[in-house]
N, C-alpha and C positions, 0 to 999 in steps of 0.2 A: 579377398576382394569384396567391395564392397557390390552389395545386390542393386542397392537404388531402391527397394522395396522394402525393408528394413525387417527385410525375412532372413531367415529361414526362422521360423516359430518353435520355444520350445512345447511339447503336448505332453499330457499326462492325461490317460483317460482312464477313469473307472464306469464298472457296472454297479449297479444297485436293483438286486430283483426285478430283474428285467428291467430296468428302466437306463440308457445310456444320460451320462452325466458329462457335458463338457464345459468347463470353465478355461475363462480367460481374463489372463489383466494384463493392460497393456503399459510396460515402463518403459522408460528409457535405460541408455546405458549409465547414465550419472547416476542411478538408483541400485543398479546392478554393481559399479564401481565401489559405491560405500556398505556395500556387505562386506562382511568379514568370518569367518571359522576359527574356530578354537580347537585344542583339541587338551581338554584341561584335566585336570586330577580326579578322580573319582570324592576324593573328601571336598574340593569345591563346595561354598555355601553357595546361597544365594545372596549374597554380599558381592563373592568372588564374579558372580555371572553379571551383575549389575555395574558393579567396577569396570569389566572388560567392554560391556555397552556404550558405557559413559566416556569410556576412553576413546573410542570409533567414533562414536558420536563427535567427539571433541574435533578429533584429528578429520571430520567430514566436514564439519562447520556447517557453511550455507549451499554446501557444494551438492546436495542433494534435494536442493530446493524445498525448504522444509516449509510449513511444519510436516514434519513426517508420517508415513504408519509404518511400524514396524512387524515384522512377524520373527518370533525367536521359536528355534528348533532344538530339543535337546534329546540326546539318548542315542539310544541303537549307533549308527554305526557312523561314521562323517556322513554320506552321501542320504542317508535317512537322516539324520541330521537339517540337513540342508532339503531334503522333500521336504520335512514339519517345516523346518520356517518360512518355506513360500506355502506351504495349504493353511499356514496359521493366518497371514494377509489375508486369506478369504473368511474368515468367521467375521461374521457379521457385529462393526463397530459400537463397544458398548457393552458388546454379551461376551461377559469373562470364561476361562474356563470352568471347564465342570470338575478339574482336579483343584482343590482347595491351593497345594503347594506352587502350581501353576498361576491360580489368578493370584493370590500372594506377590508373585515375579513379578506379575501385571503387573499391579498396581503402583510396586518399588520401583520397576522401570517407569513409569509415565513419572511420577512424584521427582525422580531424580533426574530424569531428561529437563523438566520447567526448568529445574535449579543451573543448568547449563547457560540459559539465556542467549541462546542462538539465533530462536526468533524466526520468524515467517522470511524464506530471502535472505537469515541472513543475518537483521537487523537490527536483534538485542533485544528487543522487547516482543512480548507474547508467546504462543506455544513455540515449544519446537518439535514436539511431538506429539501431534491427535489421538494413536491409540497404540500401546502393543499389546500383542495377540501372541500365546506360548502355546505351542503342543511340544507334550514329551514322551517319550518312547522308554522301556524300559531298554537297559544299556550293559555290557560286561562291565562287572566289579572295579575293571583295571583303569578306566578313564571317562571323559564325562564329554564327547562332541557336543558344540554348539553353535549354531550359526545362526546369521545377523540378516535377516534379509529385509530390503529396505525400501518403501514407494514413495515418490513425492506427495504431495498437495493434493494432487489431481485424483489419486486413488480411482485409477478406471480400472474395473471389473466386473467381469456377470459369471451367469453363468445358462444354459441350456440344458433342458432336461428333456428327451424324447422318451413316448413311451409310457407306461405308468408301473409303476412297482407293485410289484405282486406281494401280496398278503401270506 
């Protein structure tokens, strides 16, 4: 049933040396609709991950109100998985990661998303994807989770920090 309030919120809260950290982004569900999970081979290149993007991508079209940000999760297990790819939406736009193989992805993802020509809306011309953003987890041998998590345009997020972190 729907609330009316467009609650109930998911929360994830961490500590940092005493200092509480809570972040928030606020999407819709058309964003939450055009994720997707994998649950792909452990020999998986990074070809194969960028392939399976391109493909979601396609099949999303303008229905995620793009240009996009994306955040991709890979490793550990599905559902960690899918934690990386929504905490990867909060690193901050621009600063790739700190694992070389990681911003590598980045970078193949953003390059291959333009070549889609989706467009702002929709449109066919211009981005269709502003940034993505990879964290990876190491993962068992036998398979390689990945998930697609996805925000419009709008990219609303902060984050509150009380408290200060002890030395």
């Amino acid at each position: 049933e729907n609330t009316g309030t467009n609650l109930p919120p998911v929360i994830h809260e961490e500590t940092h040396d005493g200092a509480l950290e809570i972040s928030f982004y606020l999407r819709g569900f058309g964003s939450e609709n055009s994720g997707a999970a994998w649950l792909m081979r452990p020999t998986s290149s990074m070809v194969d991950v960028v392939d399976k993007v391109m493909e979601r991508l396609t099949e999303v079209g303008g229905g995620a109100c793009p240009p996009l940000f994306l955040g991709i999760g890979m490793g550990g297990t599905l559902d960690m998985a899918a934690f990386l790819a929504k905490k990867a939406l909060f690193r901050e736009v621009g600063r790739h990661a700190e694992t070389p193989a990681d911003a590598r992805l980045e970078r193949a993802i953003l390059q291959a998303a333009q070549s889609l020509h989706i467009g702002p809306g929709g449109t066919g011309s211009g981005p269709t994807v502003m940034w993505a953003a990879v964290e990876s987890h190491p993962t068992h041998i036998a398979g390689l989770p990945v998930v697609m998590a996805v925000s419009c345009w709008a990219d609303r997020r902060g984050t509150l920090v009380f408290g200060e972190a002890t030395p």
